[in-house]
C-alpha positions as CSV (number, residue, x, y, z in Angstrom):
1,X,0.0,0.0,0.0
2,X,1.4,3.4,-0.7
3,X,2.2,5.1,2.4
4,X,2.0,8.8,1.7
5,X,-1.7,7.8,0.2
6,X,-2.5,6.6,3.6
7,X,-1.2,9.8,5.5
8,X,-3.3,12.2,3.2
9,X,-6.5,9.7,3.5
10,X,-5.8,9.8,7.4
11,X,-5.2,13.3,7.6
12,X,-8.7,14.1,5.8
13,X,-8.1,14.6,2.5
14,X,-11.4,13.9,0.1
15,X,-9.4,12.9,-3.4
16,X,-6.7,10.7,-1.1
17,X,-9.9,9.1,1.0
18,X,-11.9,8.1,-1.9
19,X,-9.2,6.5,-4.0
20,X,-8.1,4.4,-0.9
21,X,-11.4,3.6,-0.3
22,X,-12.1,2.2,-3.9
23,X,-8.8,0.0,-3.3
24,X,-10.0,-1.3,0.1
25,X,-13.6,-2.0,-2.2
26,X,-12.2,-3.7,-4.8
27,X,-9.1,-5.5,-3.1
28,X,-6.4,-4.2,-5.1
29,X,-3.3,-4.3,-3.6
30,X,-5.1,-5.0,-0.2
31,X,-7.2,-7.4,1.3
32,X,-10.9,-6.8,-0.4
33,X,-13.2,-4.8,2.7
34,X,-16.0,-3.4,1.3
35,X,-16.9,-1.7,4.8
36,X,-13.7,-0.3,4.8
37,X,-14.0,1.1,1.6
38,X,-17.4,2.5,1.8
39,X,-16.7,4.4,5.1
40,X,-13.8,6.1,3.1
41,X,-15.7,6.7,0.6
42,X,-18.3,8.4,2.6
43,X,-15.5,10.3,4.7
44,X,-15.0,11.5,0.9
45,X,-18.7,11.9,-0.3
46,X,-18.9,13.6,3.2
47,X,-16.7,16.9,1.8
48,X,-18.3,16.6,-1.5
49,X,-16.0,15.4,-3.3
50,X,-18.3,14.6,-6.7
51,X,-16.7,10.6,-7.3
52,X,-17.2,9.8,-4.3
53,X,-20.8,11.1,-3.8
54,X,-21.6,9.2,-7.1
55,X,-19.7,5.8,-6.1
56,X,-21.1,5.7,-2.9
57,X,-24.7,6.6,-3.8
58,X,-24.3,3.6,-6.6
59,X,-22.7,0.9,-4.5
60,X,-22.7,1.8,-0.8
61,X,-25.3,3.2,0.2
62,X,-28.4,1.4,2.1
């Protein structure tokens, strides 16, 4: 996993959260969560960033 992508996803930022989350949802290059990678994207979604309000409403929301 790149590290300085999990800093910026850790330290809140949208672009950095969503594209971690959308590894951690389709397992690439980590163990496959979907949880994990819908919470991230919602952190994302959260600050309106656009991809991640449209990934999440399409495959994570309930």
């Amino acid at each position: 996993m790149d590290q300085e992508l999990l800093k910026k996803a850790e330290a809140g930022d949208a672009e950095a959260q969503y594209n971690l989350g959308i590894l951690y949802y389709n397992g690439e290059g980590v163990i496959r969560d979907r949880q994990k990678g819908c919470d991230l994207i919602r952190a994302s979604a959260e600050q309106w960033y656009k991809p991640a309000i449209e990934v999440y409403n399409k495959h994570c929301a309930k």
